[in-house]
N, C-alpha and C positions, 0 to 999 in steps of 0.2 A: 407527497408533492401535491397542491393543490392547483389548480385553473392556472394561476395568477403564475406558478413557474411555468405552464406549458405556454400560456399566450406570451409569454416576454422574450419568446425564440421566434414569435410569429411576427413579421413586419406586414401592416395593412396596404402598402402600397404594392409590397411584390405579391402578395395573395390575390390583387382586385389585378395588377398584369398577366400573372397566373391562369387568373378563372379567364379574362378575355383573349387570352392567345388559344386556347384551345380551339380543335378543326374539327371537322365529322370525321377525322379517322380515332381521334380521341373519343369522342363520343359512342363510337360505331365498340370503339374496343369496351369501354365502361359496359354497355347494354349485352355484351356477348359472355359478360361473367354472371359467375351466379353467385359470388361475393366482392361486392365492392368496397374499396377503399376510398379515403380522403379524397385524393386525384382524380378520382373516377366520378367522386361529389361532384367536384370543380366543372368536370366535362358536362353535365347532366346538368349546372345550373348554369349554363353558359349559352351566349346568345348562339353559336354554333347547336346545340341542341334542340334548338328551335322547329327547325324541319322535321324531328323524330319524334315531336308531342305525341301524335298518336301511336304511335309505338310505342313510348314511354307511358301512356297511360293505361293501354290492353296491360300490360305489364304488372303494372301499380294496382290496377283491379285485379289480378290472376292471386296476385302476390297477399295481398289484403283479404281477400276472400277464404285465400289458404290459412291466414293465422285467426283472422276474426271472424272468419265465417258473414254472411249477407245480413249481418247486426247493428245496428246505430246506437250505440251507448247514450242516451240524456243526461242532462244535467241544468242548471238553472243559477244565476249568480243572485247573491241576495245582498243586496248594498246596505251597509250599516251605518257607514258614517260617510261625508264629504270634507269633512277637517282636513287638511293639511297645511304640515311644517314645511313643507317645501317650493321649489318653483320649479316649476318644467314648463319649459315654452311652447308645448305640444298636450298641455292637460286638463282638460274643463276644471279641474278641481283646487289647480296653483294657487299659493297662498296668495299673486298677486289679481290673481280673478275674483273679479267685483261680483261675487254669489254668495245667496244665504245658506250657510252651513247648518248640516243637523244632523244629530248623533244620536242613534235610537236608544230608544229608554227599554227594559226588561219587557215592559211590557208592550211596547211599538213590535220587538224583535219577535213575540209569542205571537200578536197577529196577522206577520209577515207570515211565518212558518205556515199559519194554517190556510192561507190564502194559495202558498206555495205549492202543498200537501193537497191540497185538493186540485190540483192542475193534474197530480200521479207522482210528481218528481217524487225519487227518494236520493240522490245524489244533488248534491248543495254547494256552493262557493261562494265564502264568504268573503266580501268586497270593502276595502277600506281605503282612506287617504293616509296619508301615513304621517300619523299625530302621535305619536307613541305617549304624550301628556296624558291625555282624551281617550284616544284607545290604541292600548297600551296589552300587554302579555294579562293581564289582569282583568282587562274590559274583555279580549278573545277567551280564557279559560271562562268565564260567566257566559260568553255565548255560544261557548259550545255546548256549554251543561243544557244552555235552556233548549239549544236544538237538537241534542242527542235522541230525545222521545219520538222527534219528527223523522228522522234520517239515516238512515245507515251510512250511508259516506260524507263525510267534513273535510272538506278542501277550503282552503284559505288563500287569496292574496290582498296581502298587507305587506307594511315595510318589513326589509330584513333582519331579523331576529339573533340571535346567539346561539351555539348547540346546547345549552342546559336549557334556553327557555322555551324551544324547541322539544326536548325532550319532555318538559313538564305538557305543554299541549299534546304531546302523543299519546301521555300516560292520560288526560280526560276526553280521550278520543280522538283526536286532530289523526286524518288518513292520508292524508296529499297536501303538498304546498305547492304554488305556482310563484316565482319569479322571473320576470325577464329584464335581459339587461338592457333594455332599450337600445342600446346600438354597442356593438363592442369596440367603437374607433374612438380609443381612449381620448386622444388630442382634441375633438369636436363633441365629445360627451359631455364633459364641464359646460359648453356654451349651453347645451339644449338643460342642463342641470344647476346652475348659478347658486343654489344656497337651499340650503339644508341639509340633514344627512345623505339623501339620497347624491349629491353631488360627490360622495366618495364613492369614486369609481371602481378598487381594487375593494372595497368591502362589498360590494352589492354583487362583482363576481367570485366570491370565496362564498357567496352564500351555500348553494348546492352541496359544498363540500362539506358545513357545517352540516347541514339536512342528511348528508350521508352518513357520518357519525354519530347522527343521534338516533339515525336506523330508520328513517320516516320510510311509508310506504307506498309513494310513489310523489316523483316531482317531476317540474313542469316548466320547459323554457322557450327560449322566442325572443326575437326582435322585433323592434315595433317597425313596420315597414313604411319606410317613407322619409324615414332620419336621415340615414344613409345612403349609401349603394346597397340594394337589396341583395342582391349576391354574392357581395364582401363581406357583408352582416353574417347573412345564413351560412358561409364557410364557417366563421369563427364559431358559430354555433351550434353547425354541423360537429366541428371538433371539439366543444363542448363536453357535448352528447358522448363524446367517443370516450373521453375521458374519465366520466362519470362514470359510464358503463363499467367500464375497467376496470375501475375502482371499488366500488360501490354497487356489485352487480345486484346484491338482495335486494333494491330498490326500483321498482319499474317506471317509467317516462314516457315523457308526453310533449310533443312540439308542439305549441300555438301558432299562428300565423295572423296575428292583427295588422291590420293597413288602417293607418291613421284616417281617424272620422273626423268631421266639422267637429268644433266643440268652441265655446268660449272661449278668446284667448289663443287661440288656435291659429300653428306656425302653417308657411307654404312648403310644401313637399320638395323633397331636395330630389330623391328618388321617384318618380312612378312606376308603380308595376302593374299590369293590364291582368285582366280576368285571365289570360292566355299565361302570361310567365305566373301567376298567381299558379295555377294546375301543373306548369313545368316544376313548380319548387314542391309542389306536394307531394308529384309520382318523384321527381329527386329522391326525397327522405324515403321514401317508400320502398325505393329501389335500393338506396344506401343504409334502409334497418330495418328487416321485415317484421320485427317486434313492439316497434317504440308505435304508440297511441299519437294520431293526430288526431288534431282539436281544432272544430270550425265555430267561431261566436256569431251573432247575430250585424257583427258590422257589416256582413257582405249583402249580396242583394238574393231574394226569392232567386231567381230563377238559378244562378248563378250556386247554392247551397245547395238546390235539389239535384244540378248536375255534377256536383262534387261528390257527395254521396257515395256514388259507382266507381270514383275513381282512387281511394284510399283514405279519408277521412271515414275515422269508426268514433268519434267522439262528437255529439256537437247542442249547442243551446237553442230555446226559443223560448219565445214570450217573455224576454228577458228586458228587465229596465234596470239603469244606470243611477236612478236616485234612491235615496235614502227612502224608505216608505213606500217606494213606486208601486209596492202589489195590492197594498190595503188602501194609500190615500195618496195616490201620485202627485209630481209636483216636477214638471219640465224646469222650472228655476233651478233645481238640485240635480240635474243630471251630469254624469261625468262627459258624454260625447252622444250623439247621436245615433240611435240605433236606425237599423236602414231595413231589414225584415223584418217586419211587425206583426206576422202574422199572430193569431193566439193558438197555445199548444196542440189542439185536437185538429186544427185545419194544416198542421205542419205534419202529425203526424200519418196523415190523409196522405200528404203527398211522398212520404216517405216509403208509406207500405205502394202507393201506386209505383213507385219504383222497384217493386220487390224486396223491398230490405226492410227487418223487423226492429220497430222503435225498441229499447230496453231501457226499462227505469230504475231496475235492481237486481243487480250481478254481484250483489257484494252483502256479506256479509262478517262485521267483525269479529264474530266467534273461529271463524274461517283463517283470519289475518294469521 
């Protein structure tokens, strides 16, 4: 049974009455277990839980420190192409955004790596529009080959793939795939998606299950916050998660959390979520799966990443750019969205250990896998 049977028993109106009925006794009982369930998600991402931030955060640090220990995992996204087949009304990169596209050549992509490489990163994610003409299962296998010498970890997000084509990027290294389904409220999905493939909305959620059949080792999901009701999103995603797990336990996971950035083309927010419910949805997960990896990118603000840190984020990026080229010959015209910490990696890394917690650029090794 994939995603797609369990979501068609879930209706998104009684899940968003649901998460809002919830009181502090709800709440009170979630935070008093030391296994939570779905309901107890609900309570934890609910404006009722509001009052118990701080408690839910000591918690979330207690919890985080016990599986990952006082570590920051890096990592660095390296943009390949800006092409895209599609339209999203929330995406600097939409076929109908008036930007100059470019799609790095063999050798663009070798002097990104070493510009990268010399930052420290050894963990990578590779960033595309989703052209599958242009780059395609055939353009990713030739860049992984060329980035294999630079990197021990290859993560990828690009459009959604097939399980054989899938498996063939596992077998020339591929370690992690990241998709998110931008908003799981199938009905308002199509608007924010109008044309291309990505507007099929039951294939973009069966991806994971293909990822888990072809045995990938480790994937990566999230809503993009701001489509939606942020809370209605992250239940179904919450469930997700649970799913997967279930299913597919050889495989480990990783929650994102992007809040939609300015960008070209760029829709108004239907949702807002504040620096405050941002940290409530973090310690949530944290408290709802003391295992799964969260992951903070560069869209949030300085100060705002360094106080995350302590509170259950063990994954996160810097000095990261959005265009194609961005490390060797940048080019703000080619960006996907606007990054909002800009620090450069050594001055992040600064504030990182002045938190106490040890930057890590390489925990992985494929002989290991």
């Amino acid at each position: 049974m994939s995603f797609e049977n369990v979501i068609s028993k879930l209706n998104w109106t009684d899940v968003e009455q649901s998460i809002y009925s919830k009181n502090s006794a709800d709440v009170e009982i979630a935070l008093s277990k030391t296994k939570r369930d779905l309901e107890d998600f609900k309570a934890l991402i609910s404006p009722a839980a509001e009052p118990y931030l701080e408690q839910m955060a000591q918690m979330s640090q207690t919890l985080t420190q016990k599986r990952f220990g006082k570590t920051i995992q890096m990592y660095i996204p390296l943009y390949l192409s800006n092409e895209c087949q599609n339209i999203c009304t929330y995406c600097g990169f939409s076929l109908d955004v008036k930007i100059p596209r470019k799609t790095l050549s063999d050798s663009e992509i070798i002097e990104e790596a070493k510009v990268i490489k010399s930052l420290g990163y050894d963990h990578i994610l590779i960033v595309t529009g989703e052209a599958s003409k242009t780059v395609g299962v055939d353009y990713f296998k030739n860049a992984i080959r060329l980035l294999k010498p630079y990197f021990s970890h290859i993560a990828i997000e690009v459009q959604p793939l097939e399980q054989t084509e899938y498996e063939e990027l596992i077998t020339d290294g591929l370690n992690t795939v990241l998709v998110y389904q931008e908003t799981y409220n199938e009905e308002n999905y199509k608007k924010h998606h109008p044309k291309g493939k990505k507007s099929n909305f039951n294939y973009r959620l069966n991806t994971h299950d293909r990822l888990g059949k072809a045995g990938i080792y480790k994937m990566g999901l999230g809503v993009l916050i701001g489509l939606e009701d942020w809370r209605t999103d992250s239940f179904f995603c919450a469930s997700h998660l649970e799913h997967l797990e279930k299913k597919y336990w050889q495989s480990k996971y990783a929650i994102s959390f992007p809040r939609l950035r300015p960008c070209a083309g760029g829709i108004e927010l239907k949702s807002v979520m504040t620096d405050k419910q941002l940290v409530q949805l973090i310690c949530a997960y944290r408290l709802f799966n003391e295992e799964v990896e969260l992951s903070m990118s560069t869209r949030e603000s300085a100060k705002f990443r360094e106080n995350i840190i302590k509170l259950g984020i063990t994954s996160i990026s810097a000095d990261a750019k959005t265009d194609p080229g961005g490390y060797a010959n940048p080019n703000v015209n080619l960006e996907q969205f606007e990054i909002n910490d800009k620090r450069p990696t050594f001055e992040f890394i600064k504030a990182i250990k002045a938190n106490g917690y040890e930057p890590v650029f390489k925990d992985w090794d494929g002989m290991l896998q």
